[in-house]
C-alpha positions as semicolon CSV with decimal commas, in nm:
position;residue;x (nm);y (nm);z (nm)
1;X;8,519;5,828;12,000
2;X;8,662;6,176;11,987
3;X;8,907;6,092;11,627
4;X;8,947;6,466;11,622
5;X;9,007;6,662;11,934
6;X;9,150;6,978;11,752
7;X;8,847;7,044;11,497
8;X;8,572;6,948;11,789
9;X;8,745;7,175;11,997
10;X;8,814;7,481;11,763
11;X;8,559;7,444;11,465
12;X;8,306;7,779;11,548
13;X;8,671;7,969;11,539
14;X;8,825;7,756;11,233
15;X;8,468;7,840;11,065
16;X;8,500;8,206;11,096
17;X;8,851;8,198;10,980
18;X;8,724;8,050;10,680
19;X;8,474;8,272;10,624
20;X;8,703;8,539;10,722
21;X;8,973;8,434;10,406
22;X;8,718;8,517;10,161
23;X;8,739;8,885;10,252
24;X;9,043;8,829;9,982
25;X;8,861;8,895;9,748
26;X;8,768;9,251;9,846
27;X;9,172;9,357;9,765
28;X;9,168;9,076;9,448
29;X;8,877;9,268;9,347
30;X;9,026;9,625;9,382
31;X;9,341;9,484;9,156
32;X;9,254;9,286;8,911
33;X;8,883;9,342;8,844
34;X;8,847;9,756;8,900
35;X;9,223;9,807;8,818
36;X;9,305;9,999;9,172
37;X;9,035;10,229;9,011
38;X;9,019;10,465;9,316
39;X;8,670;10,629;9,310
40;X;8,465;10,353;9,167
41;X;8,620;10,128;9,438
42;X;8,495;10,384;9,729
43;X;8,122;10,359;9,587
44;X;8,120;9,993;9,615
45;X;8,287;9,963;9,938
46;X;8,076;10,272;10,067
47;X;7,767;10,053;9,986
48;X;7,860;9,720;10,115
49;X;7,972;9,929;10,459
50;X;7,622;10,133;10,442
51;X;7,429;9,733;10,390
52;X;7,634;9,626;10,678
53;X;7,529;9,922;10,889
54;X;7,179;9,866;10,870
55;X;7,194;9,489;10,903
56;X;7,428;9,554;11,251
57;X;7,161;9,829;11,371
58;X;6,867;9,618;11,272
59;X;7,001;9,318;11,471
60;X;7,113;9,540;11,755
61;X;6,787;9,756;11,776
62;X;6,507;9,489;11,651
63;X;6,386;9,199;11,872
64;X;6,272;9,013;11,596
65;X;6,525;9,036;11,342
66;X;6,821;8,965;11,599
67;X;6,577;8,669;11,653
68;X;6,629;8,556;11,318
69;X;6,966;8,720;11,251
70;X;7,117;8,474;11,530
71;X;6,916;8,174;11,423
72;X;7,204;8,186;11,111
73;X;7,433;8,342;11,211
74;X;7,463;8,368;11,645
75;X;7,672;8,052;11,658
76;X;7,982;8,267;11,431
77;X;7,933;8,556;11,657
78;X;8,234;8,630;11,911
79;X;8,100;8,749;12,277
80;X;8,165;9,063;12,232
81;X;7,985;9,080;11,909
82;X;7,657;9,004;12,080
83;X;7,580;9,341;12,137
84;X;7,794;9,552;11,947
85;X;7,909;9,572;11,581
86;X;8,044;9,230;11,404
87;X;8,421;9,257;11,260
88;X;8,245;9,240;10,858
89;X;8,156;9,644;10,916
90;X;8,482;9,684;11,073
91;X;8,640;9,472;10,795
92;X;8,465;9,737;10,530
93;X;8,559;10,024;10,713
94;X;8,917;9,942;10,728
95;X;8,889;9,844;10,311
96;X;8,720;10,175;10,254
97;X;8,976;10,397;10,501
98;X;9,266;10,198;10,294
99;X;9,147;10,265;9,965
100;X;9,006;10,599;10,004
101;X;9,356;10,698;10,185
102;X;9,630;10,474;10,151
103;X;9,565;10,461;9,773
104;X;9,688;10,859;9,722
105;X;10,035;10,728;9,817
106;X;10,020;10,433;9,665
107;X;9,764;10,213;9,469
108;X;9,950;9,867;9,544
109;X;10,003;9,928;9,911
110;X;9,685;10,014;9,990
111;X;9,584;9,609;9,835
112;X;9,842;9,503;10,026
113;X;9,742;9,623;10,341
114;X;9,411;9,472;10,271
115;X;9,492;9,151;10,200
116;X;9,739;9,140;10,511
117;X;9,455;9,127;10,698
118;X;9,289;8,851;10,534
119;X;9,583;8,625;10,486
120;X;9,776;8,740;10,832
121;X;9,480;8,680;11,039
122;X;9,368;8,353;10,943
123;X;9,690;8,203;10,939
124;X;9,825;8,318;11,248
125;X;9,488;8,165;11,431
126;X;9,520;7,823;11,254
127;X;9,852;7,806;11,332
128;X;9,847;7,974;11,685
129;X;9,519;7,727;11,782
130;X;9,691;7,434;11,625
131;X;10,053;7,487;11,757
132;X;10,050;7,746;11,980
133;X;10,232;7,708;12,243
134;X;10,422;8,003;12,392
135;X;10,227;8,338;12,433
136;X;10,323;8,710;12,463
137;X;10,302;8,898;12,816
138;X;9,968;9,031;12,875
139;X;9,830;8,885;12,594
140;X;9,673;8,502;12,478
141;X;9,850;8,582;12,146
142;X;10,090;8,294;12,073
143;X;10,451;8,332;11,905
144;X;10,420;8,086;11,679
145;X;10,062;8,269;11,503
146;X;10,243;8,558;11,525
147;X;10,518;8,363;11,322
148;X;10,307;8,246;11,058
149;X;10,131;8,586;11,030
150;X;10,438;8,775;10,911
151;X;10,564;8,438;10,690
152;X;10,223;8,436;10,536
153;X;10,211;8,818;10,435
154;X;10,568;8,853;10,331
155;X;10,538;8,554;10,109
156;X;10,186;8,678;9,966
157;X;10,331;9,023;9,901
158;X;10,632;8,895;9,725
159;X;10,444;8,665;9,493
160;X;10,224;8,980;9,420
161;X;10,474;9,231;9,328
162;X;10,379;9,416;9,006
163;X;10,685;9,491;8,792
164;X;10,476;9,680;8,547
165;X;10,393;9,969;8,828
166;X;10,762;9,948;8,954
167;X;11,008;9,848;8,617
168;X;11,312;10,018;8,748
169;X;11,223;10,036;9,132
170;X;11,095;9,677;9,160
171;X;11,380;9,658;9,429
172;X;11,267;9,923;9,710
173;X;10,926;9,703;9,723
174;X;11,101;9,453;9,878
175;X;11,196;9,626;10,258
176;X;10,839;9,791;10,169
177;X;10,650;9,436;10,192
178;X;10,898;9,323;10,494
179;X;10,838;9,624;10,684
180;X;10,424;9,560;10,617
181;X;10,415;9,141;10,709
182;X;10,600;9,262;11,002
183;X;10,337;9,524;11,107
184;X;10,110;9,358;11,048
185;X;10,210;9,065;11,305
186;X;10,268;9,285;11,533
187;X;9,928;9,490;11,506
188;X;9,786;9,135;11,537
189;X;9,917;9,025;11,850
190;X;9,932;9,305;12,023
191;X;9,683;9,371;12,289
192;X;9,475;9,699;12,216
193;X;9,133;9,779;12,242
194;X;9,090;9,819;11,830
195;X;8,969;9,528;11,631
196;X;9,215;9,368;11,437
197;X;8,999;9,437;11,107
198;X;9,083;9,786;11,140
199;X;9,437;9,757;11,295
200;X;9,617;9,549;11,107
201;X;9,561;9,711;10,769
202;X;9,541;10,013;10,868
203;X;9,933;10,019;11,081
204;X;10,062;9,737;10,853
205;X;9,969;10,029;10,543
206;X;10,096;10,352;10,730
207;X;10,421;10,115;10,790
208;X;10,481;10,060;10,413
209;X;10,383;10,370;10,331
210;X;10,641;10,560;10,539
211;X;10,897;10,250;10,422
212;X;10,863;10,326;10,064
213;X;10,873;10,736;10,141
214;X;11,156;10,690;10,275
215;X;11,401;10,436;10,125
């Protein structure tokens, strides 16, 4: 007896979204642990990217460790993963581009662009899969992920404000985090040949960081 259609039907995808939410605590990390400490932040990410590196050109190049590499791990992988690299070292790659770059602007942008990603993304496929019903033209992204994606980011970057870094400009923050949560759900369901790992930090950041230039 099939009691639950939607989980039997969606749970390698659900599974990598949950996986996928704990990537949070890459930007939680960069706040509240290293203090949006710029340069220390670069040599961690820089080594967790350079680990991934070998690990995706190990699998990719080595018989026997994509053997064993797929024996824990093949069942998460998307198609196109099979024989290129996985979205983790794009994930790090975008976190390293964000914090090495978006970071000179602004320190608190550059977490929030992370953390769009984690928090956009996963929401916008649990809701999309679970209620999804009308998509965009050329593209199997629905309207209401895309929905949930900016909802999810705008809220998360509200709650998140720091009114010690901003004490008499708290206000122009707020058209800064709209203008982000809305990149960022459009970056997601757009259909371009970039992973979404790098995309939707990476446009959702440039997008807040032109806001708050120019407001």
């Amino acid at each position: 007896m099939n009691l639950n259609p939607f989980w039997n039907k969606n749970r390698i995808e659900i599974s990598r979204k949950a996986i996928h939410i704990t990537s949070i605590m890459i930007p939680l990390t960069y706040r509240y642990i290293l203090g949006y400490k710029k340069d220390i932040s670069i040599l961690i990410l820089l080594g967790l990217l350079t680990i991934s590196v070998i690990v995706e050109l190990l699998r990719l190049e080595n018989r026997n460790f994509r053997k064993y590499f797929r024996l824990f791990f093949g069942i998460m992988l998307r198609k196109h993963e099979r024989n290129d690299f996985t979205g983790a070292s794009y994930l790090l790659t975008s976190a390293l581009l964000c914090v090495a770059f978006l970071s000179a602007a602004d320190p608190h942008i550059a977490f929030l662009a992370m953390a769009f990603l984690s928090i956009g993304d996963t929401f916008a496929a649990i809701i999309g899969m679970n209620f999804g019903k009308r998509t965009f033209i050329h593209s199997k992204k629905s309207i209401e992920g895309s929905i949930a994606c900016f909802v999810s980011t705008f809220l998360f970057g509200i709650c998140t404000l720091p009114t010690e870094m901003y004490p008499d400009a708290i206000h122009r923050m707020y058209p800064v985090v709209f203008v982000g949560a809305m990149a960022a759900s459009v970056a997601e369901a757009v259909n371009i040949p970039i992973d979404d790992n790098v995309k939707i930090p990476i446009l959702s950041g440039i997008a807040m960081i032109g806001t708050w230039l120019f407001i």
